[in-house]
C-alpha positions in Angstrom: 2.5 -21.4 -14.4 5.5 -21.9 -12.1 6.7 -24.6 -14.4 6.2 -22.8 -17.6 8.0 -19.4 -16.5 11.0 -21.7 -15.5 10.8 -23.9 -18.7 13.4 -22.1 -20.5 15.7 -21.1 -17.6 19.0 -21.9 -20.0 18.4 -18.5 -21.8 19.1 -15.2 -20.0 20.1 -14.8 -16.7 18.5 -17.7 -15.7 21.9 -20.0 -15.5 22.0 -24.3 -15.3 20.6 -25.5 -11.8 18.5 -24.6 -9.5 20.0 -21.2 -8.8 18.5 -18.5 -10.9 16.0 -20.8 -12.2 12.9 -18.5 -13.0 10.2 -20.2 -11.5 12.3 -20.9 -8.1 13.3 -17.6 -8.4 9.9 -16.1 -8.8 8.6 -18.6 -6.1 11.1 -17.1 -3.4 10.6 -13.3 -4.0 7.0 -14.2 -3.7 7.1 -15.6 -0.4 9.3 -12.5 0.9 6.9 -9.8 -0.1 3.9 -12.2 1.4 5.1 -11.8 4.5 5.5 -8.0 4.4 1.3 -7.5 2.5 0.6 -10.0 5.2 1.7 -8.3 8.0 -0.2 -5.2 6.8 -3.7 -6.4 7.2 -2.9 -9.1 10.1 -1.9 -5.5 12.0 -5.1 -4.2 11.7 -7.4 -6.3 13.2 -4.8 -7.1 16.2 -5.0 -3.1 17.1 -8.0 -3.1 19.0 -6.3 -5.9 21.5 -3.2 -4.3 21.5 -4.9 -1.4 22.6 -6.9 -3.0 25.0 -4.0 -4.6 26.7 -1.1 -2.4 26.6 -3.2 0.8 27.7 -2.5 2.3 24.5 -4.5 5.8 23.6 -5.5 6.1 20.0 -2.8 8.5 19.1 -0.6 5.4 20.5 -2.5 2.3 18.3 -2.1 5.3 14.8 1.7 5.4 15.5 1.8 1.2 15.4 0.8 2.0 11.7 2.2 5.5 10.9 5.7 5.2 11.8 5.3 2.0 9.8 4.5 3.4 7.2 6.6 6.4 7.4 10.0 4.4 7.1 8.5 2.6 4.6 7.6 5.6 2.3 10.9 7.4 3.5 13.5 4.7 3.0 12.3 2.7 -0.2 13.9 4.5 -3.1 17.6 4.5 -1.2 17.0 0.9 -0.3 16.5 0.4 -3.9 19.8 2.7 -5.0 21.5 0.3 -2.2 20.3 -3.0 -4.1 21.6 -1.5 -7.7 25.1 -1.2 -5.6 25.6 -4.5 -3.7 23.1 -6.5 -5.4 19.9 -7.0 -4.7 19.7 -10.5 -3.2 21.8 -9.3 -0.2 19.3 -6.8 0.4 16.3 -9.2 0.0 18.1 -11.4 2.5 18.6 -8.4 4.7 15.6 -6.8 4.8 13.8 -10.8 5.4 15.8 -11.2 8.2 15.4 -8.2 9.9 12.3 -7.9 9.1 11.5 -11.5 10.6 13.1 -10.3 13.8 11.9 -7.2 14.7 8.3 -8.3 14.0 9.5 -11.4 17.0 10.6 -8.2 18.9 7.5 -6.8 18.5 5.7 -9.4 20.1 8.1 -9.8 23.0 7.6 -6.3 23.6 4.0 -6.8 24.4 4.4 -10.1 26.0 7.0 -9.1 28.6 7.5 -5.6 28.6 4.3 -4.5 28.2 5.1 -1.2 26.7 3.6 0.4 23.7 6.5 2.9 23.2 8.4 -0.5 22.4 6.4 -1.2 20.0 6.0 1.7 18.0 9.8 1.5 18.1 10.1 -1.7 16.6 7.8 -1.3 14.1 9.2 2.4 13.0 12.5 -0.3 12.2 10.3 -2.9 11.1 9.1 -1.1 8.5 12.8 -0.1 7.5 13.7 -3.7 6.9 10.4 -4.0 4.9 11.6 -1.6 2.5 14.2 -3.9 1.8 11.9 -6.1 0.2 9.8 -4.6 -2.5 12.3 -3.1 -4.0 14.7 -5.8 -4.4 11.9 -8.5 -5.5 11.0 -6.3 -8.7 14.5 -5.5 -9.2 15.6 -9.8 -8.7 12.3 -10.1 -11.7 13.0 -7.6 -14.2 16.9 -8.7 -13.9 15.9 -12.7 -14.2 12.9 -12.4 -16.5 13.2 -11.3 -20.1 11.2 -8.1 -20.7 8.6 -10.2 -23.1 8.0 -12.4 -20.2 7.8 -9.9 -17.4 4.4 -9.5 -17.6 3.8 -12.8 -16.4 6.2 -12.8 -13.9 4.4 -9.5 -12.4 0.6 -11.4 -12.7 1.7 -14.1 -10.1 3.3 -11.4 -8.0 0.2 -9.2 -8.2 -1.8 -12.1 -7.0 0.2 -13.2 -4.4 -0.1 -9.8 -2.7 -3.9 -10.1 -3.5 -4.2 -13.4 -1.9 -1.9 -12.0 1.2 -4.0 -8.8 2.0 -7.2 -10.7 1.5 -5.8 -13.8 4.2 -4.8 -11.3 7.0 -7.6 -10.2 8.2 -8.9 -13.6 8.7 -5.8 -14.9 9.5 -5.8 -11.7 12.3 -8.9 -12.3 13.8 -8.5 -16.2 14.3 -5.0 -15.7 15.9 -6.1 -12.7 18.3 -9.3 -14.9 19.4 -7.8 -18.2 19.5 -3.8 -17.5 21.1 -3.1 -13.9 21.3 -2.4 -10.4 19.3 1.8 -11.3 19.7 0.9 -14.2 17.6 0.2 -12.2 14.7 3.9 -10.7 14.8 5.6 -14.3 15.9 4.0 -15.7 12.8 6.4 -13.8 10.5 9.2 -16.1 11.9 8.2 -19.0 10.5 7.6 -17.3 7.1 10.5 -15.4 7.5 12.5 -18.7 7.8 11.0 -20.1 5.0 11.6 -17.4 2.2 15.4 -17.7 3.8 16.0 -20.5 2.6 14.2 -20.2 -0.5 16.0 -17.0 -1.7 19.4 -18.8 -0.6 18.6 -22.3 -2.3 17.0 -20.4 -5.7 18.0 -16.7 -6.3 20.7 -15.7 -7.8 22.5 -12.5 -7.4 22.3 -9.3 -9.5 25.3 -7.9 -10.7 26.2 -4.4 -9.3 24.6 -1.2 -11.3 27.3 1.0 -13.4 24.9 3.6 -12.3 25.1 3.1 -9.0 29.2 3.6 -8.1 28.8 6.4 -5.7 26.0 7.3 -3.0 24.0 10.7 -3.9 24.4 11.5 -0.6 22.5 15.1 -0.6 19.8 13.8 -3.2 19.1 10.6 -0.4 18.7 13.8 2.5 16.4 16.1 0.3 14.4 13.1 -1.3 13.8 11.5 2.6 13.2 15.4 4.2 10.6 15.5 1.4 8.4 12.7 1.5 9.1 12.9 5.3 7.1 15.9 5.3 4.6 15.1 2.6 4.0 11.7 4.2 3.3 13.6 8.1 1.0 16.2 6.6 -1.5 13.7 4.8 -1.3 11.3 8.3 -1.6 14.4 10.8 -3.3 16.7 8.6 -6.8 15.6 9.9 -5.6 16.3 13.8 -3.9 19.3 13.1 -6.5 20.9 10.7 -6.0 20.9 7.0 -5.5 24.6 6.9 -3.5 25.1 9.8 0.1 26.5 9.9 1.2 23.3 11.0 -0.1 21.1 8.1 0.7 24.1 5.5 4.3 24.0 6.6 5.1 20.7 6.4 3.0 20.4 3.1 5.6 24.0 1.6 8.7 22.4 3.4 8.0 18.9 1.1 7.9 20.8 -1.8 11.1 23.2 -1.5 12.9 19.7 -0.7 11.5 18.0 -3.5 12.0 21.3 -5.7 16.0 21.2 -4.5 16.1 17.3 -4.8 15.1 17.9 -8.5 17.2 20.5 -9.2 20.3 18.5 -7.2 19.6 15.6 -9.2 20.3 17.6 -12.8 23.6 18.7 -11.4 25.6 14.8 -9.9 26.9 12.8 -12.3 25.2 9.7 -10.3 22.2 10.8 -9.0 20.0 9.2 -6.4 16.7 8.8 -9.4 18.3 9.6 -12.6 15.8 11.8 -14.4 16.0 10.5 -17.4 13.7 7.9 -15.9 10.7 10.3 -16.2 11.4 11.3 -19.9 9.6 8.5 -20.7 5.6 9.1 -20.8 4.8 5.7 -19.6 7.1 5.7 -16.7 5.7 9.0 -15.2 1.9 8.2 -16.0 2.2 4.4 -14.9 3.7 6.3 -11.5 0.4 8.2 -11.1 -1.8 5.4 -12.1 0.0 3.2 -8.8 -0.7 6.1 -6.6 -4.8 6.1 -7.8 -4.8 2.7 -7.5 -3.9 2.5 -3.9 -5.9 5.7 -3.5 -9.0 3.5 -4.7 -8.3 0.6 -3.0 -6.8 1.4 0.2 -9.5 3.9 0.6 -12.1 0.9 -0.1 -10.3 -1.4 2.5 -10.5 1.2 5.1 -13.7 2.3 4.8 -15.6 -0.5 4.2 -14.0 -2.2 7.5 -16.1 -0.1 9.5 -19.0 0.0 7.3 -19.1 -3.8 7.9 -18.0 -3.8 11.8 -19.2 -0.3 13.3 -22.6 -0.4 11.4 -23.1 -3.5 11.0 -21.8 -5.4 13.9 -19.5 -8.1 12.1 -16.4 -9.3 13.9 -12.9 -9.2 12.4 -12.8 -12.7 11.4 -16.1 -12.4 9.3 -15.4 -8.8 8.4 -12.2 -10.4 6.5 -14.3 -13.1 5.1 -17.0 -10.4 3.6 -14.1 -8.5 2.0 -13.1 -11.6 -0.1 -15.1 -10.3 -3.3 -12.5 -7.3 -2.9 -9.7 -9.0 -3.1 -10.5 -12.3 -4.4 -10.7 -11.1 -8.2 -7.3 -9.8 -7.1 -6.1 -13.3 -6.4 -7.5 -15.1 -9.5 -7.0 -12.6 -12.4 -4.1 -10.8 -11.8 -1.9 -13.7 -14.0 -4.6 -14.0 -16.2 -4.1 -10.0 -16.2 -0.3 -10.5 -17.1 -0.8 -13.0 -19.7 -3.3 -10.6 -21.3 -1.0 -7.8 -20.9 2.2 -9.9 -22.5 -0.3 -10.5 -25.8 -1.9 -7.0 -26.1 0.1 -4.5 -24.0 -1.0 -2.4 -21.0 -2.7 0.6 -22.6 -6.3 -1.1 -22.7 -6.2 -3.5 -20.2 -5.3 -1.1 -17.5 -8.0 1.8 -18.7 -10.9 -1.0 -19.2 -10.0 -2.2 -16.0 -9.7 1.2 -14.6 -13.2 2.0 -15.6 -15.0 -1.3 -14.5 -12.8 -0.4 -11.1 -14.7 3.1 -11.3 -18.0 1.6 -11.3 -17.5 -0.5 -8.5 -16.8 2.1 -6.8 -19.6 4.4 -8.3 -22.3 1.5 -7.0 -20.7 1.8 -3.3 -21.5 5.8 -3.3 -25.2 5.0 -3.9 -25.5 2.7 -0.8 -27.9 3.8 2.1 -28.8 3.2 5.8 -30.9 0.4 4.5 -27.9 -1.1 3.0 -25.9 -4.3 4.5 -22.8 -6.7 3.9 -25.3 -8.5 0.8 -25.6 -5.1 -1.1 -21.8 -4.2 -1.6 -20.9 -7.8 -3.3 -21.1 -6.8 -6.7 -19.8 -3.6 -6.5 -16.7 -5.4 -4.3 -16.3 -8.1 -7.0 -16.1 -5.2 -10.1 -13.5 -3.2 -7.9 -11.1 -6.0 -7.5 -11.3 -7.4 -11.5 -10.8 -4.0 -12.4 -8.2 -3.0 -10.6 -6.2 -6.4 -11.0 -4.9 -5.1 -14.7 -3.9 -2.2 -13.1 -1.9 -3.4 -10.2 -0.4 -5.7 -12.8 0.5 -3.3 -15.4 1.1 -0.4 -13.6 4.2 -2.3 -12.2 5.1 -3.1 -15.6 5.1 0.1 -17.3 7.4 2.0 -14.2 9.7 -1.5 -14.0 9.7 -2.3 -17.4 10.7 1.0 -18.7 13.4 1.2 -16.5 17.0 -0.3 -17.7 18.2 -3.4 -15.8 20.8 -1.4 -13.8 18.3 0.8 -12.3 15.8 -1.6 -11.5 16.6 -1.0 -8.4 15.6 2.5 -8.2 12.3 1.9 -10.3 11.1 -0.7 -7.8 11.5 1.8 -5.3 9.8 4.0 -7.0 6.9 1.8 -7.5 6.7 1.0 -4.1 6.7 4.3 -2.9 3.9 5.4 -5.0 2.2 2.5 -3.3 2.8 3.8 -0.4 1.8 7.5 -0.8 -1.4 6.6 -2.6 -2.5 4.0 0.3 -1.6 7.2 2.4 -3.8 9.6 0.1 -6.9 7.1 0.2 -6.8 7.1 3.8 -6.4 10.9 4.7 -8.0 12.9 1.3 -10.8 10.5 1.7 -10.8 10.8 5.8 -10.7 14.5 5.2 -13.6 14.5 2.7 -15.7 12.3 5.6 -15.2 14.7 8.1 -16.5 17.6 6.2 -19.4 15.9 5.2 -19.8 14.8 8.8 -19.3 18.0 10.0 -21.7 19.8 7.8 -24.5 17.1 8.3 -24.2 15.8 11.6 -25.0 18.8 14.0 -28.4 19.4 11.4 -29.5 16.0 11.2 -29.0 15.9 15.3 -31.3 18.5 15.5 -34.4 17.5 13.3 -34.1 14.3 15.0 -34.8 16.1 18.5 -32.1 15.5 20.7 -30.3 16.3 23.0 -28.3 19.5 23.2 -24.7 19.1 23.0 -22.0 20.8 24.6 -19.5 22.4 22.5 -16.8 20.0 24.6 -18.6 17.2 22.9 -19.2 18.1 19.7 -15.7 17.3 18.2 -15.3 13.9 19.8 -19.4 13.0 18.8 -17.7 14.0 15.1 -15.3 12.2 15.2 -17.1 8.7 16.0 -19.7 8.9 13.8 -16.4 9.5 11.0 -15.8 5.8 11.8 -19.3 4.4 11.6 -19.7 4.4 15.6 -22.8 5.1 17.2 -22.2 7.3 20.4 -23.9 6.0 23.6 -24.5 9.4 26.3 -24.7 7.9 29.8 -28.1 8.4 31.4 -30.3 8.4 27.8 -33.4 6.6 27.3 -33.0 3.7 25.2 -35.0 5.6 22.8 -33.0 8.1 22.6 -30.3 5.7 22.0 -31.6 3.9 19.1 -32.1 7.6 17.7 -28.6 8.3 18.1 -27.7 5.2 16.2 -30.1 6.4 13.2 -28.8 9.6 13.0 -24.7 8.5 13.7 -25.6 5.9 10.7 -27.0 8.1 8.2 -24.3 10.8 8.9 -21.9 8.4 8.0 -23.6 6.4 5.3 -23.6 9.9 3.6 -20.3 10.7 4.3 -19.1 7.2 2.8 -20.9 7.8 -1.0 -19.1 11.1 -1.1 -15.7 9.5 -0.4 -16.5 6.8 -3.0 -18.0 9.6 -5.1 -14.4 11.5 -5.3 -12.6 7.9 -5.2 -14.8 7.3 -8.6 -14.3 10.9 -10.3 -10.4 10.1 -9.4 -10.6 6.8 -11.4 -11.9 7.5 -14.3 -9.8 10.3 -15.2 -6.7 8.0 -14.3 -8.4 5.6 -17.2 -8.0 8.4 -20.0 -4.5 8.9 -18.3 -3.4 4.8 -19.2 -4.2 5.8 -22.9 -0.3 7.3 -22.8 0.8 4.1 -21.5 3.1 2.0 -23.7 4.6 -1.5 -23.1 7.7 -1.5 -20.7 10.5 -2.1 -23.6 13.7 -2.5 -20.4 14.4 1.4 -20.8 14.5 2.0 -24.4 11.8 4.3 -24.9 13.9 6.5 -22.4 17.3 5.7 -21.9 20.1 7.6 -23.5 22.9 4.3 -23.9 25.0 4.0 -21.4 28.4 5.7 -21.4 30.8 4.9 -18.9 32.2 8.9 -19.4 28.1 9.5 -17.9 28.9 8.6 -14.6 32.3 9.1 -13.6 
């Protein structure tokens, strides 16, 4: 495939030799964003060790991942205005590098230091330099691939992030048992290095945006207050209550910013996200259908990692390997997907896919106690083929729709609807567990006979059994015991078909929604033609 997308590399901006060649080109941006989907899964199964080492609490080990991913979701669409300024390739190479770095800090942190405030630090700039990436690999595509072979392009870049968030969790769990949880951040060195070089040798670098002249300075400050505050109320919403002042203000002070970075936006003659983006149909709906996809999926991930180790008892290693169906259909079909999607457009692949994804998901809401690892196979394998179309087209239709100067900005904005629908699936769905957990639990404890709990214990018992974990009270029979484990279980197995429940209802209406979707045609459906008088 490699070969055949840099077969013709004399048309286009694919020049003679090796630089710019499209299949080098492709090849190196790959590797760069493999290191960043890696990193994501490796992370989680090295928490529980960093934990146990560095004396972290668990408010401590959710800040290793939430000021991640804050930075991420806060920093992506400037880093992508940045690219569309000083060219994309410098801020591949920048983000790579620092990236590389500050994951070596990371471990040396641990290693030597031994402090966890360290290495929340470090990974709050980690995740900076990681936003460095996604943007500017979309942007280095849809600038050297011609819009008819974009699709392509996008089907080996889908599955190498398939392949990537499949390999970390078994790549995790064999470095944290075998060497050590810094391992898992040194590793990014060596890959570092070798996209380096790569993106050097092979990519060429994007000529500067006419759009993007001058930095929207007040747009970039109301667009980052905003998803600031949308991004802390969906992560803390579950500590602070959903319908506490604290979660409502951040939730109202999102929206005025994002109401005023609108309005702000109509008024500059270069704005931060032109909106002219969003007059095309496809555009705005393929940016919802990203966000539901990561809702689905990252909402299957994290669930089902604790269905397969709290419940069941599996290890990271072989939790990662039971997880394969998930994202193995990922791996395999998403250039098959972009092939399919070059011939016939995105508009049917992405709904059939969207609804094969939705019963998947609809078989996971009917498992029971009874249920193990064996049971979800099926249901994992129809999740990840359906889902591959969309995670290929729904890239396509927000990147492809886009004109080449502000590529940059539309892979930001890709990524960040990545990023706020992997945060969606994990609090909306964490939210809807806990209810059901909370309205179940203390009547199923009950009719099973047990003990009387203090009202000290209640919350923390809750909040366990949210993650599949069995509560063991000191000085219990065993009997008792194994009836706490019953009733913890089928709490949670109850509270797990409701979350797929909603992640299924969600779906399926996103499937009617990729019936608006039109092939990405490099901003034409949208884009009034560039006058140089437009952006003075």
């Amino acid at each position: 495939m490699t070969q055949a997308l840099g077969a013709d590399a004399s048309r286009g901006p694919a020049r003679a030799g090796k630089r710019g060649r499209r299949g080098l080109t492709l090849a190196a941006v790959c590797l760069g964003v493999m290191m960043v989907a890696l990193d994501a899964t490796i992370v989680m199964v090295a928490n529980p060790s960093i934990q146990s080492h560095l004396h972290a609490s668990i408010s401590d080990i959710q800040w290793i991942t939430n000021g991640y991913m804050l930075a991420l979701a806060v920093t992506l669409i400037t880093i992508g205005k940045v690219g569309d300024r000083y060219g994309h390739r410098k801020v591949f190479v920048t983000g790579m590098v620092g990236f590389a770095l500050f994951s070596a800090a990371i471990g040396l942190s641990g290693d030597t230091a031994k402090s966890i405030g360290l290495v929340i630090a470090f990974r709050v700039v980690q995740g900076a330099f990681g936003a460095c990436l996604m943007p500017s690999a979309l942007a280095i595509m849809r600038e050297t691939f011609p819009i008819e072979k974009l699709d392509e392009a996008l089907g080996i870049w889908a599955g190498v992030i398939g392949a990537s968030t499949a390999a970390g969790p078994i790549v995790g769990g064999l470095l944290v048992q075998h060497i050590s949880w810094e391992s898992c951040f040194y590793i990014n060195l060596f890959l570092g290095a070798c996209a380096l070089i790569m993106t050097l040798l092979f990519v060429k670098e994007t000529e500067p945006s006419p759009a993007a002249q001058r930095f929207d300075f007040a747009g970039i400050a109301l667009l980052s207050a905003g998803l600031f505050c949308l991004v802390w109320a969906l992560i803390k919403g579950s500590s602070y209550g959903w319908a506490s002042a604290a979660t409502i203000s951040f939730f109202v002070g999102s929206a005025l910013a994002l109401a005023f970075f609108v309005l702000c936006e109509s008024k500059v003659s270069q704005p931060l996200v032109p909106l002219r983006l969003f007059r095309s149909i496809s555009f705005s709906v393929g940016t919802v259908l990203v966000v539901v996809l990561m809702f689905a999926l990252f909402g299957s991930l994290f669930f089902m990692t604790f269905f397969m180790q709290d419940v069941h008892g599996l290890d990271p290693v072989m939790t990662g390997v039971r997880m394969l169906p998930l994202t193995g259909p990922i791996i395999v079909l998403s250039p098959l997907c972009g092939l399919l999607i070059n011939k016939v457009g995105p508009r049917v692949p992405i709904a059939v896919g969207l609804l094969v994804a939705a019963a998947g998901l609809y078989g996971l809401s009917r498992l029971g106690v009874s249920s193990g690892p064996n049971d979800v196979i099926l249901w994992f394998i129809l999740i990840g083929a359906g889902l591959s179309p969309a995670l290929v087209g729904g890239a396509d239709v927000i990147v492809g729709n886009a004109p080449v100067e502000l590529a940059g900005v539309a892979g930001g904005v890709n990524a960040t609807a990545i990023q706020i629908g992997g945060v969606l699936g994990t609090s909306v769905l964490g939210a809807v567990m806990s209810s059901r957990v909370g309205d179940l639990l203390p009547q199923q404890w009950a009719a099973a006979h047990l003990p009387a709990l203090p009202v000290q214990q209640l919350a923390p018992l809750k909040s366990a059994v949210s993650l599949g974990v069995a509560p063991v009270l000191a000085g219990v029979p065993q009997q008792v015991v194994l009836a706490i484990a019953e009733v913890a279980h089928s709490v949670f197995m109850s509270g797990l078909d409701r979350c797929f429940l909603v992640a299924t209802i969600t779906t399926v209406v996103a499937a009617f929604g990729a019936l608006l979707l039109k092939r990405g045609h490099g901003g034409s459906e949208t884009v009034v033609p560039y006058r140089a008088t437009e952006f003075r």
